[in-house]
Every structure is written in C-alpha cells, then in structure tokens.
N, C-alpha and C positions, 0 to 999 in steps of 0.2 A: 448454198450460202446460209440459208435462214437454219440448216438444221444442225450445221457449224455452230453458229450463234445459238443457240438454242443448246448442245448438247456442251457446250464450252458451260455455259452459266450452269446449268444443271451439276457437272463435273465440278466445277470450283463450290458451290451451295452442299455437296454431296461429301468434297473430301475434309475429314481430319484437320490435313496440314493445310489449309487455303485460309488465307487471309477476309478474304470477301465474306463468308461467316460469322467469321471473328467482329468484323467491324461491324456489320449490317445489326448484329446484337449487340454490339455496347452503342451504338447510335441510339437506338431506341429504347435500352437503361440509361443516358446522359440523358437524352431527352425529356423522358418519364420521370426522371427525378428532379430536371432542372426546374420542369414546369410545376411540382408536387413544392418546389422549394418557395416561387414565386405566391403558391397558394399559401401556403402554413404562417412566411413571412412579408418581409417588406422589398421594396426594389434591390438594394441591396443585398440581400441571403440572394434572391434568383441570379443577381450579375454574379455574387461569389460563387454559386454555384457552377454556372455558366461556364466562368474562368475555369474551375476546378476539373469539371468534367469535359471537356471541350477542349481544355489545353496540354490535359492530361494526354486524350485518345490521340491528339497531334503527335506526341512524344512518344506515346507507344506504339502510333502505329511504325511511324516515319523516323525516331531518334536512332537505334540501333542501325537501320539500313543506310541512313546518312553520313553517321562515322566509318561505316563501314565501307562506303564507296570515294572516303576522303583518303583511307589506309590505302584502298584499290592505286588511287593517284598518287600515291604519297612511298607508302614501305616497298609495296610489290613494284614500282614503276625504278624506285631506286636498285632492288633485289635483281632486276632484270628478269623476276618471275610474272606468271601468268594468273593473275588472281581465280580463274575460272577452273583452273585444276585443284581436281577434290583432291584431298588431304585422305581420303578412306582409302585412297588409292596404293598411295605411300603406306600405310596403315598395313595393309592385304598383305603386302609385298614384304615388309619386315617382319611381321607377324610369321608367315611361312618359311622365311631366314634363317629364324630362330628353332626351328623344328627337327623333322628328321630329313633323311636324305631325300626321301622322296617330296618331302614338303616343301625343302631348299630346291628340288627341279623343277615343281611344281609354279610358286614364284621365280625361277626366272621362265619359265614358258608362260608364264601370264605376261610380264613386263615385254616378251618379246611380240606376245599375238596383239597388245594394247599399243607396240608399236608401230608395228606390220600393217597393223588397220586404222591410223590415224590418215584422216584424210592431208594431202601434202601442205597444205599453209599449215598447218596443223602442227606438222613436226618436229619442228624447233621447239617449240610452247612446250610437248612432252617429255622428249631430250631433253631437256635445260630443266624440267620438274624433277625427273629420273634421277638426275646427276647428282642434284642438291637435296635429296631428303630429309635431312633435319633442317635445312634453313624453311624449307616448305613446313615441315609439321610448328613449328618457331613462329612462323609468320604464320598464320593458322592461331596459333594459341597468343599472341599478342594481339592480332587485328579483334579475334573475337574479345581477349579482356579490357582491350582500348576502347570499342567501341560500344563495350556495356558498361562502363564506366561513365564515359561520357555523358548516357543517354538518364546512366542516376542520377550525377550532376546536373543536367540539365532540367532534369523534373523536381531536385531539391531546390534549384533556382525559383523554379516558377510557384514551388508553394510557399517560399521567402514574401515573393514579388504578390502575392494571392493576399498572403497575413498582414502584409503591412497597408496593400489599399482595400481590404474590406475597411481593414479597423479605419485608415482615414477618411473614407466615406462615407461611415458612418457614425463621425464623428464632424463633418461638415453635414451632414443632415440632422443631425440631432444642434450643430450652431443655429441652421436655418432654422428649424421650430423655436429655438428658444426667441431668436430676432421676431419670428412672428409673433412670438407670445406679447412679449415687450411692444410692439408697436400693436400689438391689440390695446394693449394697458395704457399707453398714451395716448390711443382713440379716444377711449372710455373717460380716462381724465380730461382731456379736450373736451368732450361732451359734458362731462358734469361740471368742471370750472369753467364752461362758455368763455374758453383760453382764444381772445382775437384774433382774427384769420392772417393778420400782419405779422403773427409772431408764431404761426405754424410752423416754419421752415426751420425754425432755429432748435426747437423740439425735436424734430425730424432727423436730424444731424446727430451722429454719433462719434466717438474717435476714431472707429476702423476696426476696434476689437472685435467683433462681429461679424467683419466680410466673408462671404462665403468663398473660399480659394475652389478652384476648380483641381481636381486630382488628373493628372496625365501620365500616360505612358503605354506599352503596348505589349502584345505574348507574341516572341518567335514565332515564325509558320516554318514547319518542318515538311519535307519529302513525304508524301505518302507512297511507303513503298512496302512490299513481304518481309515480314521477319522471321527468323528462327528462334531462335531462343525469346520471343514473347513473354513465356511464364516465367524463365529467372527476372525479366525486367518488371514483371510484375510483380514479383515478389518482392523486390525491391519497393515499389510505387506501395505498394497492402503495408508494409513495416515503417515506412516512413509518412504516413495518411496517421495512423494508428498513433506512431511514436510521438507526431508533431501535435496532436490534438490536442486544442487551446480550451477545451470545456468537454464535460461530461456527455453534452448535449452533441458535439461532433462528433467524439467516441463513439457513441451507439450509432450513429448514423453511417459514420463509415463502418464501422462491425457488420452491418446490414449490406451494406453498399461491397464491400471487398467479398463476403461470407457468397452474399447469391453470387456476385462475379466470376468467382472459381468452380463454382458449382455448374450454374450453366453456360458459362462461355465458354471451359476446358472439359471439364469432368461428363458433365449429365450431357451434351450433346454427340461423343462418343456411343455411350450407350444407348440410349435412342436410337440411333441410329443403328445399330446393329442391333436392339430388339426390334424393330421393326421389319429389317432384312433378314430376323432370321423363323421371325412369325410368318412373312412370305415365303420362306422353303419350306416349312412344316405343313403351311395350308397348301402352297399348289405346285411345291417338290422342286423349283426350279433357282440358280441363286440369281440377288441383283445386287450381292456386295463387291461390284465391277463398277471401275471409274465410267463414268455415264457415256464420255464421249466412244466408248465402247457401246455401248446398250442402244445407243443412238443413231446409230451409223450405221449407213449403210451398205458398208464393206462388210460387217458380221454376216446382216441377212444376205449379200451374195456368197460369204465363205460356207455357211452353214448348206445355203440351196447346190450349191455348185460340189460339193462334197470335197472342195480342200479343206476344212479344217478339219473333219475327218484323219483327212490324209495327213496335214500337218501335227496334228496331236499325238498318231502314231508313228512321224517320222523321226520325233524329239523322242517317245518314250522308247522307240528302239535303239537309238542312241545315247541315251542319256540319263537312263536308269541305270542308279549304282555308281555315277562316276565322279568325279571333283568338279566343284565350281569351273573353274578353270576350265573344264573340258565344255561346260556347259557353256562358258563366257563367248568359245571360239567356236561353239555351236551356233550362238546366238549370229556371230561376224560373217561363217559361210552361209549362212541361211534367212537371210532378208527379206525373202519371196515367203516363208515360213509366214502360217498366219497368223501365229501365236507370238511373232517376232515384231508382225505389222499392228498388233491391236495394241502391244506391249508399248509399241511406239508413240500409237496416240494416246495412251496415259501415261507419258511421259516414265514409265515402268525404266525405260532402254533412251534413256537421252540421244537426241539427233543432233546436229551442229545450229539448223537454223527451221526452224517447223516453217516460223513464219513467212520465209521465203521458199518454203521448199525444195531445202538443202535437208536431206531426210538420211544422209550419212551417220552411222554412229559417233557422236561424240565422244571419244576418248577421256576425255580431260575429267568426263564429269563422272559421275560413280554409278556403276551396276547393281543394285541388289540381287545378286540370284534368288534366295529366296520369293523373292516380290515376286521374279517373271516365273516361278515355280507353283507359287500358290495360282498365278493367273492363268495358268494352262489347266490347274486342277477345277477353278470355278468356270471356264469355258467347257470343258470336258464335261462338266455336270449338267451345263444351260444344253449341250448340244445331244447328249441322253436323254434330255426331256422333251426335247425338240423330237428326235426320232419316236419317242414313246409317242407324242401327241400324232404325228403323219403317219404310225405304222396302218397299214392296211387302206391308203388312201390311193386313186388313183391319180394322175401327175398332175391336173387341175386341183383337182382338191388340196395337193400338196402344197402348191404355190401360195393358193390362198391361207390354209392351214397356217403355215409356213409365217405368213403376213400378221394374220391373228393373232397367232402366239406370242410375236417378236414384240408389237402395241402393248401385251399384255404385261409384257415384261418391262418394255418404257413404263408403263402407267403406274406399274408396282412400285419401280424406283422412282419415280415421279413424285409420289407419292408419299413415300419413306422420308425422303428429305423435307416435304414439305411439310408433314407432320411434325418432324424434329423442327425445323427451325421455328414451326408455329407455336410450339411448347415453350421451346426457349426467349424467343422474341417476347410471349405473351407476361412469362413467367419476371424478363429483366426488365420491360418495358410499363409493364400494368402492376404485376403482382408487388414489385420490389418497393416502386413509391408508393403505393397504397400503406404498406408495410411501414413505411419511413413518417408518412405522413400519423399514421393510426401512434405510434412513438410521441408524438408529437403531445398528444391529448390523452394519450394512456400513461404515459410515464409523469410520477410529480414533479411540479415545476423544471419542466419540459416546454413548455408551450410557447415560452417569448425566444427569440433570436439573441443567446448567448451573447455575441458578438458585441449588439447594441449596447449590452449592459456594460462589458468591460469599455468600450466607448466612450460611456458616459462617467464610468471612474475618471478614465485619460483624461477628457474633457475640464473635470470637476478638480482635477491636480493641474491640468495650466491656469485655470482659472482663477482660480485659488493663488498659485504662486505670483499670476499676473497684480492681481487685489495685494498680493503681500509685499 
C-alpha cells in the first residue's frame, strides 16, 4: 500500500502532463510574491495581490475542468453520447478512410477489434460513438471552445472585480488617515484654546463625509480539477494581466511575474527533467525516463527476476516488427498477461475502465498511443540489458540480491531526477521571482510607492472637491 502511495506521488511529481506539478509551483510563486507584495507595500497591494494570485490559480486550475463537466451534463447527456469517448479515436478511423485500400481495411479492422474488445456495459457508449462521428468530433470542438471561453470570462470578471476594490480600499484608507489627521488637528487646537470639556463632543461631530464605508464582497471558488489545455488558458490570463495594467509599475511586475511563469512552470521543467534522466544513462548506462509507478513496483522486479519480460519483449518484437498500428492495437487486446502490456497499464500508457477498483479491462472509449507503448517497450528493453549486464557471471544468491541493488538504484536515480527538477523550479518561482519583483521596486525610478494609492488619492481628491463644489 505505502509503495502505491509512494510510486503514485513520485509518477504524478515526475510527469509532463500532471497537474500536481503544475500547482505545487505556482503555490509557492503566488505565495512568494504575495508575501514580497505585503513587504514593498501597504495592507492593501498584499490583499490585491492576494486576490490576484490566489483567484487567478483557482480559475486556472479548476475554470476549464468545471465548464467542461457542465457540457458533460448538458450537450453530451442531451447528444445521447458518452463524453469519455476520445475523439483521437474517430480521428484514427477517418484519417485511414481517406487513404488507400489497404489503409481503408485497415480502419475498419481497428473499429471492429475496438469493438470486439469493449467490455459489455461498455457497448452501447461505442456503438452510439462509431455511428455519430461528426456529432462526436462537433461536440469535441464546442465543449473544448465553451469551456475555454468561459474560464476567460471568468478571470476577466475577477480582474474587473480585483480594479475596482483595490482602488476602493484604498481610498477608504487613505479617508481613514485623513479623518485621523483632522481629529489630531482638533486635539491640538483643544489643547492650545483650553476649548471646555462641555463643548468637546460638539467639535467631535462631523457630517458624515468621512465615514469609513466598509467594502464587501467575495471571489467564486472553483473545482479543483486536471486540465488540458492549461497553457491556451494561460495565455489568455499573460495577454489580459498585461493588456489591463493600470500603471507602469504593474506592467513590469507582471512582465516578471508571466515571463518566469512560462519559463518554469511549462518550458524549463520539461528540460530538467530530461537533462537530468539523460545524465543518468550516460553515467550508469541505464534509463529512468519511465512513469515511476513502473520503477517502483514491484511487478518490474519480479518480471525482470522471473525472466518474463525477457520473454514478453521478444514475444511483441516477433510479432510486431514491421506491422501497422492497428496490428499492434490487437496485439496489445490478446496479450494482457504480456508484461509490457501490464507496466504500460500502470502508466496509464493503455487506459483500463476502472484502476481504482480493479477493473483492469482495456478501456476502449479512451485513446491508445502506439507510439507511447512502443517507446515503453524500447526503454524497458534497455533498463533489462543493464540489469543482465550488472548479474552476468553471478551465482543465483548473488543474482537476487544484485537484482535488488540495481532496481534501488534506479528508484533513487529517478527519485532523484524529479526532485532536482522541482527543487529548481519551486526555488527559482517561489524565491528567485519575488526577490526579482521586490529588487524592481527600489531599482527602477519612482517605482517604489504603490501605484494604486496614488490614483486613489486623485479619486478621492475629485469627489471631494465636487462634494466642496
């Protein structure tokens, strides 16, 4: 159980597309900045801040996934289709249509083995997908443009709702100081006219122009859930941060703030991560660019000891060198007991219907990459050549332990790898960015006061003014 847990967190910290990543790094840039904002200005920049980064990461994480599970209920419930059936599927299937004869046999011998092997609740959902293929690719391309629509929407609302209670907040704190100014000034006059204690209260009184109104109201909480398309919605969130910026002084700061976000949220934790994975094959020849819950498990180290993967590495390449996807798909279907088919399974490489209850049937509905389960048999074939290289000449104790050693090694490497990367990234969004933000602050000229307060105090100085008028 503990090494499930353990090889799941590792897998999700280690992939690409995983969300958990994604968040745990801009946690700790919203943070690092909010608190860098708190420092430079006054209560108000940290709460604007606060709102900004924190309402934002709500929207991004959770906006897209929420419309999209409204479409779920909404289009595809009306469609009488199965929202969980991929669209690459329909995609494959036309694609080879369009071809030659053999390409046209080709698709329909995939549509029929995609059939043949749906488990039976199953059935209907792909029948009813098969039938309708342009309403599937339709709904597909409206549910994803609905629900990234939305989710810009919804984050141009909140930096509407962001502009208008900084500015009135800090223009009820800049009322408050003045009120305290003035009833300092009438202490002071008190004391120097020794004005009678019987006619304090009436000095004391004002008309009301000065009351300090309290500002209300509150930021949607959104789904936190996986998204896809993350980086268009970002892109969106980087153009409209930029485009809306009310001073010089927030330009640069989001410049800074968007600029590192793409860099190490998307871009530079990619590469890391695969310079590091590929600095481990050069030093000690073996790979660890394999989803963890593979490297962890310990099904590998029995397939490796037991000499099925052996067997299953050469029962795929004698089948399956030289031939079409497709041949490889209904490779995949007869051969489950395969142990390139079982590893492919816990990284979700070969979708099952239900992991979590151990329904470990292939999922039809949802999409194959051959490629993916092709590169995965290539980097098992290399970890299991190094594996024989390190046990050659050992006798069968020695193996076992060998065996044991090796496989630690190869955790600790990938262990390792990821933790590097994320400690770069985290270091670089969460330390390096607001130092950055903050150093702007006192390096750039008249930079250093909070924008925000200045146009404020114009606002302030034009009702006040029209009030007097």
């Amino acid at each position: 159980m503990i090494t499930d847990i353990t090889s799941k967190i590792f897998s999700t910290l280690g992939s690409n597309s995983s969300l958990l990543p994604l968040a745990i790094k801009d946690v700790a840039n919203s943070a690092g900045i909010t608190l860098g904002s708190y420092m430079t200005g006054k209560e108000t920049e940290g709460q604007d801040r606060f709102i900004d980064e924190f309402g934002t990461e709500a929207i991004w994480l959770g906006g897209i996934p929420f419309y999209k599970k409204i479409a779920d209920l909404t289009l595809y419930k009306f469609a009488g289709l199965d929202p969980k059936f991929d669209v690459r599927n329909i995609n494959k299937i036309t694609k080879l249509k369009k071809g030659t004869k053999e390409q046209i046999a080709e698709a329909e011998e995939f549509a029929k083995i995609l059939l043949e092997n749906t488990p039976d609740h199953l059935k209907d959902s792909v029948k009813r997908a098969l039938s309708k293929p342009t309403l599937i690719k339709n709904l597909s391309l409206v549910k994803f443009g609905i629900s990234t629509a939305l989710a810009i929407a919804t984050y141009m609302g909140l930096t509407n709702y962001r502009q208008n209670y900084r500015l009135n907040k800090e223009m009820e704190n800049l009322k408050a100081e003045q009120k305290a100014q003035q009833n300092a000034k009438i202490k002071l006059m008190h004391k120097n006219l020794k004005v009678p204690q019987a006619f304090e209260g009436v000095h004391k009184n004002d008309n009301g122009l000065n009351k300090n109104v309290a500002f209300t109201g509150g930021i949607q909480e959104f789904m936190l859930n996986p998204v896809k398309n993350m980086m268009l919605l970002d892109a969106a969130i980087t153009e409209e941060r930029l485009r809306s910026s009310q001073s010089k002084q927030e330009f640069i700061n989001y410049s800074i703030k968007e600029a590192s976000t793409w860099a190490f949220m998307y871009f530079a934790g990619p590469v890391f991560q695969k310079y590091f994975e590929n600095k481990v094959m050069e030093k000690k020849g073996f790979p660890i660019n394999m989803d963890s819950r593979i490297i962890e498990s310990r099904e590998l180290h029995e397939a490796i000891g037991s000499g099925t993967l052996k067997q299953s590495i050469e029962a795929f390449e004698q089948k399956c060198t030289g031939v079409s996807d497709t041949a490889i798909y209904k490779f995949i279907h007869e051969n489950q007991t395969n142990d390139i088919v079982k590893m492919a399974k816990k990284a979700d490489i070969v979708p099952v219907v239900n992991k979590r209850k151990g329904d470990l049937r292939i999922d039809t509905r949802a999409y194959l990459d051959i490629n993916d389960f092709k590169d995965l048999k290539d980097r098992l074939k290399k970890l299991l050549e190094k594996s024989e290289e390190r046990l050659a000449g050992k006798n069968a104790d020695d193996r076992i332990k060998g065996l044991e050693e090796f496989l630690k090694e190869v955790k600790k490497s990938k262990r390792h790898a990821i933790f590097k990367n994320m400690g770069i990234c985290i270091t670089a969004l969460g330390v390096g960015v607001p130092l950055l933000m903050i150093a702007s602050r006192y390096l750039i000229p008249n930079n250093r006061e909070y924008k925000v307060r200045e146009a404020a105090a114009k606002e302030l100085a034009k009702q006040q003014n029209g009030v007097i008028a």
